[in-house]
C-alpha positions in Angstrom: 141.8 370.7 189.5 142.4 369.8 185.8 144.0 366.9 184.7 145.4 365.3 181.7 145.9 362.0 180.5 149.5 362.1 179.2 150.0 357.8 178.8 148.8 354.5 177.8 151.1 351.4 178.7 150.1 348.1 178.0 152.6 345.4 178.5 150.1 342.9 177.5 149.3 340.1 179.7 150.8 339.1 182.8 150.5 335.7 184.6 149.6 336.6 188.4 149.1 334.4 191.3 145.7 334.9 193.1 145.2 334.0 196.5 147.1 334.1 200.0 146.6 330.6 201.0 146.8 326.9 199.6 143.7 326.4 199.8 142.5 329.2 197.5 146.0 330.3 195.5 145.5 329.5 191.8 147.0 331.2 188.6 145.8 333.1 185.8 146.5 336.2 183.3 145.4 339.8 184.0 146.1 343.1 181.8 149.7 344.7 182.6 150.5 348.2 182.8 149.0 351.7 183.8 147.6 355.1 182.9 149.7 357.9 183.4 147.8 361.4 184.5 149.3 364.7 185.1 147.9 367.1 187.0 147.3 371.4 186.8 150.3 371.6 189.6 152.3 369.6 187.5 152.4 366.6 189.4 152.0 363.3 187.8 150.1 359.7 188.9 150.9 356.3 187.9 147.8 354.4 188.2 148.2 350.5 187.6 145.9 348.8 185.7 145.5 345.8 188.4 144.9 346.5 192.3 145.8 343.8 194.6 143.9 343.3 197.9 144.5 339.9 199.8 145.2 338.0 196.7 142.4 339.2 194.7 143.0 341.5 191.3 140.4 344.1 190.3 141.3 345.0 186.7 140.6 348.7 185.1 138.4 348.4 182.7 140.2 348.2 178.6 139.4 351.5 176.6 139.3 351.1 173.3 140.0 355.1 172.7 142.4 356.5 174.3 142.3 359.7 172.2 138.8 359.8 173.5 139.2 359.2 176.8 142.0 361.6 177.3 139.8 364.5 175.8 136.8 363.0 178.5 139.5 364.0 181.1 140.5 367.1 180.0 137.1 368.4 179.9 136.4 368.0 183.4 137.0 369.5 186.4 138.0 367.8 189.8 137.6 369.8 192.7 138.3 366.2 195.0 141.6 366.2 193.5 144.5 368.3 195.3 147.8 366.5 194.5 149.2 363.1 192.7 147.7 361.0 195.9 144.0 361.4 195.2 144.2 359.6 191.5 144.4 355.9 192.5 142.7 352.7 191.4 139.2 353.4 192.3 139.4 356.8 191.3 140.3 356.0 187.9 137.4 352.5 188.0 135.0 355.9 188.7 136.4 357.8 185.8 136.0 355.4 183.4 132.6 354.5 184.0 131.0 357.9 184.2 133.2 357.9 180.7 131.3 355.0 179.4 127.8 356.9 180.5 128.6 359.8 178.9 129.8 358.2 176.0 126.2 356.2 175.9 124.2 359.6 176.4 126.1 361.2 173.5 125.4 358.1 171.1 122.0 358.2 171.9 121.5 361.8 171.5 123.6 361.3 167.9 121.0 358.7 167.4 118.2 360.9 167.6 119.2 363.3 166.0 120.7 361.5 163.1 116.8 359.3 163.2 118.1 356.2 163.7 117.1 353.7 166.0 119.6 352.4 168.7 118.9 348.7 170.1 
């Protein structure tokens, strides 16, 4: 299935409360807001930018192109994907970093073929 990113929202920062007990619960800021994906069948997915499990926040990682990004997406094919329910959290964390490695692999192979040396 093909998907598209169709939005960015970021609502800044947001204080949060981590933790489920006294002994652990604390306070801090994490990244507010969400990607917003459509799929072929037209459904959409609203994927938060924080996911919560027992008082602990994973965080999407930022990216800094969106344009980019949303042309990463649109190039690719998911054949895992079959309605709004399979883009979550961690399917999105898996997005983006096979994003980042392709994004590596196509700077370096600029780099080479522009001769210039990449530290």
């Amino acid at each position: 299935m093909k998907l598209k990113l169709i939005d960015v929202v970021d609502n800044g920062m947001e204080e949060v409360t981590y933790g489920t007990c006294d002994w652990c619960m604390s306070t801090g800021f994490e990244p507010d807001g969400h990607y917003e994906f459509e799929l072929e069948n037209g459904e959409r997915a609203i994927v938060n930018f924080q996911s919560w499990c027992w008082g602990d926040c994973e965080t999407l990682p930022v990216i800094e192109n969106a344009i980019d990004f949303a042309w990463y997406v649109s190039r690719r094919d998911f054949p895992n994907v079959t309605s709004d329910a399979d883009v979550d959290f961690y399917f999105v964390l898996e997005l983006i970093e096979d994003y980042w490695k392709f994004k590596e692999a196509m700077d370096n192979m600029m780099a080479n073929v522009l001769g210039r040396d990449e530290d």
